[in-house]
N, C-alpha and C positions, 0 to 999 in steps of 0.2 A: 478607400480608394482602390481603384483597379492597378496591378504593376505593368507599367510597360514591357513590350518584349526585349529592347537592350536591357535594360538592368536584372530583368527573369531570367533571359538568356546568360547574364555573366554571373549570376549569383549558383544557377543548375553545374552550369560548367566549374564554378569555384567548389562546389559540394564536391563532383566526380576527383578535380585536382586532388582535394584534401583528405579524400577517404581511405588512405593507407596509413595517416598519420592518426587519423579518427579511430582505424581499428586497431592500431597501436593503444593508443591509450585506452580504449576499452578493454585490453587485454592487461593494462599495467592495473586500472581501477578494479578488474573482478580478480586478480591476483592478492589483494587485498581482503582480508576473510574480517569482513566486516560484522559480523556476526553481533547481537545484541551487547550492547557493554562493552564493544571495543570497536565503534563506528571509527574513532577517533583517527586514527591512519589515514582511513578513506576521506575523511573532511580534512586533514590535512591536507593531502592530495588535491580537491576540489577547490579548498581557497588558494593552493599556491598557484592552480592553472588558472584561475579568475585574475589572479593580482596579474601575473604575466601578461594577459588580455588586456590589463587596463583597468579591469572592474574596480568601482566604490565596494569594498569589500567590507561586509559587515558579520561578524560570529560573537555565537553568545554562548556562556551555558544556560541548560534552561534548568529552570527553578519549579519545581512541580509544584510545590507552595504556593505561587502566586498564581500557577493558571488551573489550582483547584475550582475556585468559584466560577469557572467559567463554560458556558453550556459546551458538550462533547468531551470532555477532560476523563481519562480513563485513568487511575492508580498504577501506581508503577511501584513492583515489587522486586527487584533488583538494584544493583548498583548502578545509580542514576550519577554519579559524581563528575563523569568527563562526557556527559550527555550535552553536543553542542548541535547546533542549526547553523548552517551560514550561508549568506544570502549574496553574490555579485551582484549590483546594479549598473547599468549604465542610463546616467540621465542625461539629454541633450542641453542645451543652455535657454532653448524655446522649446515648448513644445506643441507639435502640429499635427501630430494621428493622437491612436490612443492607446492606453498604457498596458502593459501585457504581465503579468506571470508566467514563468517556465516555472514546473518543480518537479522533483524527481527524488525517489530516496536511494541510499546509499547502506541500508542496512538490510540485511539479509538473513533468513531464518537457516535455522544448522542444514550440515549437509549429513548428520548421519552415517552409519557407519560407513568409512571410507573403502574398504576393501568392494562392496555393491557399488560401484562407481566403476563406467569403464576405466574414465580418466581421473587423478584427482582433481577434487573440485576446486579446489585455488592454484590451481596451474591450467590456466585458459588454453586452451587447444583448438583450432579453426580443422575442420575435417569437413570435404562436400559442400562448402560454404556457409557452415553453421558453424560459430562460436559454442562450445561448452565450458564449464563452469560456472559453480553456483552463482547467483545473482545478474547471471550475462545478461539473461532475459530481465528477470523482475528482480530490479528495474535498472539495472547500471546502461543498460542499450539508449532506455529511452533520454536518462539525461544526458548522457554523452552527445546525441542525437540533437539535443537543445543547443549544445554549448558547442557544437562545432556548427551549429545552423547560424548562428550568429560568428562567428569566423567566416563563415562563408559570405555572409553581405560584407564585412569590413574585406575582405580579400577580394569581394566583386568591385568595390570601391564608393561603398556607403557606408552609413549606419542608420540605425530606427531612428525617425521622427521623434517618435515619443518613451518615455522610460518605459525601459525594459528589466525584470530584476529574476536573474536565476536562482533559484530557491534549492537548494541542496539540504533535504532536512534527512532524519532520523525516524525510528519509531513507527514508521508506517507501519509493521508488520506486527507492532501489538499494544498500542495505543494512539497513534497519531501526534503525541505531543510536538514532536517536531515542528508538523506544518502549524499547530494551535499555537505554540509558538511565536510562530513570525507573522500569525493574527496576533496576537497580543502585544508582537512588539509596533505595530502598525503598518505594515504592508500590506498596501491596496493595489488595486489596478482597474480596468476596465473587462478583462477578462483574463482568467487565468487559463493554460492546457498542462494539464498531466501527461506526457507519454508514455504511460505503462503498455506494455504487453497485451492489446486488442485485436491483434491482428487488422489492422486496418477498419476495425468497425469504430462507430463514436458510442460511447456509453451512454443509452437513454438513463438508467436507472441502478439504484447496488440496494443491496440487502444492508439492514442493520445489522449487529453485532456484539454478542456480550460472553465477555470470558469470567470463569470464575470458580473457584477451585472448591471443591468438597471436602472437608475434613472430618472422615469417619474414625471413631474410637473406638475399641474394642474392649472384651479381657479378655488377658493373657493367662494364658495356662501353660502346660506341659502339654506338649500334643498327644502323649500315654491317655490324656483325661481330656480331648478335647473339647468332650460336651460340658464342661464346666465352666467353659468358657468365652468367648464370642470373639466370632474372627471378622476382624476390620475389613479385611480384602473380602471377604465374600459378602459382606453386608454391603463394603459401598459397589459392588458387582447388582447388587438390588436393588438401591437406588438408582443405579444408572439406568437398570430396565425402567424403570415409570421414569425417567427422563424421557428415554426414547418413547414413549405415550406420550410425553408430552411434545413432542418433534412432532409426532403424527398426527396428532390434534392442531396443531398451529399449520398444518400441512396441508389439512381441509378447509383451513379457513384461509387459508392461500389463493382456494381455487374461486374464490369470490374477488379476488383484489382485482382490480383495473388493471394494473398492470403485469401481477405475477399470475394470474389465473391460466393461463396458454401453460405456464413450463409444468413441467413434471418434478416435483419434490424440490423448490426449491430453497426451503430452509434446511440448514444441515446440521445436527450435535455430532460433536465428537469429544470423546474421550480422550483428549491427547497427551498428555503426561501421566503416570502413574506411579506413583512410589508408596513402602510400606512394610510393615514389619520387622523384621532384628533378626532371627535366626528361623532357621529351616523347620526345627525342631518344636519351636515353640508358634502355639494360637497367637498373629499379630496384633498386637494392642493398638494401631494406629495406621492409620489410609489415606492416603491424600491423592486425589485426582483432578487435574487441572480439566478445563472442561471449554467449548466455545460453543454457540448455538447463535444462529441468526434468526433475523425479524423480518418483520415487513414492514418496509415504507411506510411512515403513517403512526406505526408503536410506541406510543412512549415506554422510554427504559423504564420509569417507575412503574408501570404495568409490567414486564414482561419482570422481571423481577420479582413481582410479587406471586407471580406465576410460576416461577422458577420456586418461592423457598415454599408455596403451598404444595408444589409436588417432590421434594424432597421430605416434606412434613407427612403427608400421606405414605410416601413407603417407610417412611421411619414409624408413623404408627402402629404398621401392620409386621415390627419386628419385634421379639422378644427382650433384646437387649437395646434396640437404638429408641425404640418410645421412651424409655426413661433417659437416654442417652443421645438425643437427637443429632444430628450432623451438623455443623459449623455451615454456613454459604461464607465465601468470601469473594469479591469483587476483583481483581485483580488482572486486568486490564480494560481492553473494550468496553465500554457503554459508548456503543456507534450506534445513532438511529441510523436509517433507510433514505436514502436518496434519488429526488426523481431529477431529470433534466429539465429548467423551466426557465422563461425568461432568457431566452439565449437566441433567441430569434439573431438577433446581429451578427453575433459572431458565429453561430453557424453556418450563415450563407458567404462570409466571407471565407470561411475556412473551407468549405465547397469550394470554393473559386479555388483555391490553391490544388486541393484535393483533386480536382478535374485537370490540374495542369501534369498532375503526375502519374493519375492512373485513369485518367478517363472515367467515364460514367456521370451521373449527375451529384451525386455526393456520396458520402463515405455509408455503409450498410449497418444496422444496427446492434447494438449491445444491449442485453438484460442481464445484467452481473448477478452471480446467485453468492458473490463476496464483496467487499468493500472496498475502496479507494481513501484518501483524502478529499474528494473532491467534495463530502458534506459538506466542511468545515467555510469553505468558502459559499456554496450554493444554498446552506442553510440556515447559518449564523453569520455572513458579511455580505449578503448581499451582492457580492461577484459570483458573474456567470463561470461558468469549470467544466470544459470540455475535457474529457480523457479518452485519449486516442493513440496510440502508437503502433507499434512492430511486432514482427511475429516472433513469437516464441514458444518450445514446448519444455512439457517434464519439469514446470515450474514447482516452485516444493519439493521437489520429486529429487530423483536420480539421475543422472546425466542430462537435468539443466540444459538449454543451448537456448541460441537467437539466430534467427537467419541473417547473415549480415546482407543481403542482399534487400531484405526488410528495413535496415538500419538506413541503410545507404537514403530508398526510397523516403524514407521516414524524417532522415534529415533535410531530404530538397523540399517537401510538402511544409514541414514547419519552417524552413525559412522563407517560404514563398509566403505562408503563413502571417509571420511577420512585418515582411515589407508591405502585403496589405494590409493589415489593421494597423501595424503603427506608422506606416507610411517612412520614406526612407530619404536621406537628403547624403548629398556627396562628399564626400572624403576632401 
């Protein structure tokens, strides 16, 4: 359904009313140092502003145990114990549009040494009209962005037609369980939107993704005698080389994909943790490097995998100590296949219509993500369509973090227009 211009008009004007109180609480949620393992604050947070609202408020912990069997499920090597999802709904008593997903995660990867920060990073700070602080951008903007978009129709003096359910998960940033999750606990819709940090463009497509940690062994000597004995950090420094061959190999065969052939390098390894050894003085007996490497759209994990331990297998043959001593692979988070956009014809020209009422143009500009979203988990295992679209942000991962709130603003009047047209809106 198309939204008339009185309820457009009171819904924009409810967005503008409420947006001091929006960047309020985006500033109380990334004050929150959500970081892996200690979500829990921040979802506290999120179910108490749901109950407040109204919301059917539903939180669980999640069980890795039971959504092993289940395709996209990545291992989880930490303390999973107070690992919760929780989901607001609001259901009408009939329902007459159709049924939506908002989701948005709430966990945030470290900030790193603190002193390289202009500001610190869980002390929000608005300067020039950008928010800094970790997580402002990716992704605390885009959900807050949901969850005031929907305040704004009830304070224009409606609500959705049809259910609506805000998904506040976990995990995005190194397994997804979260949102696999609240596919297993049976949360459907008609179409879900992610606001992550797109700057305004819609996600055609994301790269897969597979983490997994190297475990090289050495012997330990007395460094007086170090050729006696074999040093962990400089052998798995060799295997990482024939990884990078293997980045560069899957790098040409990119330039064939349908889709990823246009970008310039877009699978990436990285080395990203590294730990190892016991004393200065002494040959290290052991190496552990955490590791992530993307795919292309189309990969099965079980192939790239097996790609992965034959090229750890190859430099391990061609060393003196590691051919009889080979390196460990260990799985240890991501196995995310590659996501393209398909089947979404409906909701993308609806979401156009809103898009147009906000920034003009004929629809929002495109995205080829050369990382991953949640948005698989729905577009490729449930059969809902997963628009991911939101606000700007920069120095994401990075160092002084920020979002434009000016982006946020816009970002919340487009997804609530968003709303009133797909699930259509009936009055107060």
């Amino acid at each position: 359904m198309m939204l008339d211009e009185a309820p457009e008009a009171a819904i924009r004007a409810a967005v503008a009313a409420g947006f001091e109180a929006e960047t309020r609480f985006l500033a109380d949620l990334v004050a929150i140092p959500s970081t892996r393992g200690e979500e829990a604050p921040a979802q506290d947070y999120m179910a108490a502003a749901m109950r407040k609202r109204g919301f059917a408020v539903d939180e669980w912990t999640i069980d890795p145990e039971e959504l092993k069997p289940l395709r996209g499920f990545g291992p989880v090597m930490h303390d999973f114990s107070r690992a919760r999802t929780v989901v607001g709904s609001l259901r009408p008593d009939s329902s007459e549009g159709k049924s939506l997903i908002l989701q948005g995660h709430v966990d945030v990867v470290p900030a790193g040494p603190r002193e390289m920060w202009t500001t610190p990073p869980f002390e929000p700070v608005v300067k020039d009209g950008w928010m800094h602080g970790r997580g402002a951008g990716d992704m605390k903007a885009g959900l807050v962005a949901a969850l005031f978009a929907l305040d704004a129709i009830r304070a224009a003096g409606y609500r959705p037609a049809a259910t609506v359910h805000l998904q506040s998960v976990i995990e995005e940033e190194s397994t997804g369980l979260g949102a696999l999750s609240a596919c297993a606990r049976g949360y459907r819709a008609d179409c879900v939107l992610i606001p992550e940090p797109t700057d305004f463009r819609m996600t055609r497509a994301q790269v897969g993704v597979i983490w997994f940690r190297l475990r090289v062994r050495g012997r330990p000597t007395h460094v007086a005698v170090a050729g006696e004995g074999s040093n962990a950090i400089l052998a798995a420094m060799s295997v990482i080389e024939n990884l990078r061959g293997l980045e560069a190999e899957w790098n040409e065969r990119a330039k064939s994909h349908p889709v990823y052939a246009d970008l310039d390098h877009p699978l990436n390894f990285n080395p990203g943790v590294i730990a190892g050894g016991d004393w200065a003085s002494s040959v290290p007996a052991w190496c552990d490097v955490d590791c992530r490497i993307g795919i292309l759209p189309g990969t099965k994990i079980e192939d790239a995998q097996a790609e992965i331990r034959a090229c750890v297998s190859q430099a391990a043959s061609g060393h003196p100590f590691l051919r009889d001593n080979p390196p460990e692979v260990i799985w240890n988070g991501f196995l995310a296949e590659g996501w393209i956009l398909e089947d979404a014809d409906e909701p993308e020209q609806v979401f156009a219509g809103a898009y147009r009422k906000v920034f003009g143009g004929s629809k929002p500009p495109d995205r080829t993500m050369t990382a991953l979203t949640d948005t698989r988990f729905y577009g490729l295992y449930y059969g809902m369509p997963a628009l991911c679209w939101g606000p700007k942000a920069e120095n994401i991962h990075g160092f002084d973090e920020r979002v434009e709130l000016e982006s946020m603003r816009k970002c919340t009047e487009a997804i609530a227009l968003f709303i009133a047209d797909w699930c259509g809106l009936v009055k107060l």
